[in-house]
N, C-alpha and C positions, 0 to 999 in steps of 0.2 A: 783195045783202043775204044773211046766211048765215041759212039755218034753224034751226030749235029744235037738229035734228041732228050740226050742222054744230056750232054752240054746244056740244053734250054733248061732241063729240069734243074739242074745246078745252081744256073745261075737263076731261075725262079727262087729257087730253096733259099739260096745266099742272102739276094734282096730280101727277102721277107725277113728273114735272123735279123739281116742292118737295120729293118724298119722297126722290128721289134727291139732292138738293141734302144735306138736313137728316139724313141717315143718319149718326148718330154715330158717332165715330173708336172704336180701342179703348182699354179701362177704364182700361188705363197712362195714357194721356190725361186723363183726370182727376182724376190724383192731383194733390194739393196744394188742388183746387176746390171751397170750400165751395159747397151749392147752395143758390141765391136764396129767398128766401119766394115763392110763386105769388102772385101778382096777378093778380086776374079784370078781363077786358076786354072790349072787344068783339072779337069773331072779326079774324082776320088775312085778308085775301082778295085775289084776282088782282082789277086793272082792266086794261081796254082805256082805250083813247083815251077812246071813245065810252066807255063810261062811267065817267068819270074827270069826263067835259069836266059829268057834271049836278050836280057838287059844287062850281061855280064863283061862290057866294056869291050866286045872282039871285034866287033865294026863299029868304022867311024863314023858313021850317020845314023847311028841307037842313041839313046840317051844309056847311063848308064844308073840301076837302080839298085838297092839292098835294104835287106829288111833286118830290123833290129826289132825285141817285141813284137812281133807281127806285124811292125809297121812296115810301108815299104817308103822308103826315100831315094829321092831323086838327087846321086851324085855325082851328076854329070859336069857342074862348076868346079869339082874338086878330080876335075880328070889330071891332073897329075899325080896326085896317090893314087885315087881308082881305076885309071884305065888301063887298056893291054898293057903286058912289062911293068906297071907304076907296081909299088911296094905293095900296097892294099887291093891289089885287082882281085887275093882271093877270096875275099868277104863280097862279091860283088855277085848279082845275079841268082841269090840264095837266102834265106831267112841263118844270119851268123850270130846270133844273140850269144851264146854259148863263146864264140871266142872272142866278140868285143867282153865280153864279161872275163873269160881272164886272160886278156890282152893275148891272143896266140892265134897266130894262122897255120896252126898243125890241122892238116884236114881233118881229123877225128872230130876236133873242134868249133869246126864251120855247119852249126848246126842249130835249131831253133830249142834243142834240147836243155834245161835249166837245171836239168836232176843232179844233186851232189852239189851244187854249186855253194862256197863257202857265204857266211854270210857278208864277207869283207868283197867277193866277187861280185855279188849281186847287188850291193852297196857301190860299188863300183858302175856296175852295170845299168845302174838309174842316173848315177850321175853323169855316164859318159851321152848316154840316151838322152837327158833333158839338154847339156850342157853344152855339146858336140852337135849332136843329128838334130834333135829338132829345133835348136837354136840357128844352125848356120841351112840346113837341105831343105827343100819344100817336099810336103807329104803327099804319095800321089796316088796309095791305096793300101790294103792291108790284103794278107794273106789268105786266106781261105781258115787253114788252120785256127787262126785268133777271129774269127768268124764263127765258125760251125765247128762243134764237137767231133769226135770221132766218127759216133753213128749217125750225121748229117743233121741233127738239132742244134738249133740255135744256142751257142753261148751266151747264156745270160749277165756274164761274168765281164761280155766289151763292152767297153767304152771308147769313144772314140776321141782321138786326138782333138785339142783345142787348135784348131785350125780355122781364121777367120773363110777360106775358100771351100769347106765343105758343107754340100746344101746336097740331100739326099733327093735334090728334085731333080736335080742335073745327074740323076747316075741310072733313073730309071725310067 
């Protein structure tokens, strides 16, 4: 079990990736791009497993959350598929990328895992992601995993959701 310490350095580690991740390109770059109205939200934030896995719809005063792509969404408006007993409770509380990808709630499949996956699944799995989750859920953080590499270095590879409410001032 890691300590409080152990914990700080983490989540140091993590901000720094986001920061590095989120470093704006130059201003040439943004010509032509009107910028959005701000929407205020709730804060964006890193999950681990473990805490991911307390947003899995078992008590009625959690919100209930899941992650698709390392994203994590908030599907607590759609607690009649998501929550206790609803159809979809078992994608919930867990990064399921893997079985929204081919439509299945075989635990093997409730997994961030992408390996094997056909191209007609993953073709799938973008469209149910753009069309589904981040069209209807508001996004409330991303996983660690889609964050930070295996050996705690930054993914150079994220990018973050186009989300008018995320401001990397409010997370740190």
């Amino acid at each position: 079990m890691a300590g409080p310490a152990s914990r700080r350095r983490w989540r140091r580690l993590a901000a720094l990736a986001l920061l590095l991740a989120l470093a704006p390109g130059p201003p040439e770059a943004w010509a032509g791009q009107a910028p959005r109205p701000a929407e205020r939200g709730p804060p964006v934030r890193l999950f681990t497993e473990e805490e991911l896995a307390r947003y899995g719809g078992e008590e009625e005063d959690q919100p209930i959350y899941m992650a698709v792509k390392g994203v994590v969404f908030d599907v607590t408006s759609g607690k009649e598929f998501y929550g206790r007993g609803a159809p979809y409770n078992a994608l919930t509380g867990k990064d399921s990328t893997r079985g929204v990808a081919k439509m299945s709630l075989d635990p093997a499949d409730l997994t961030h895992d992408t390996a094997g996956l056909t191209a007609e699944e993953l073709k799938s799995l973008d469209n149910v992601f753009t069309k589904v989750y981040k069209a209807k859920y508001p996004i409330v953080g991303y996983t660690a995993r889609r964050i930070l590499n295996e050996d705690g270095s930054p993914n150079l590879d994220f990018k973050p959701e186009d989300q008018p409410h995320f401001d990397t001032k409010d997370e740190f």
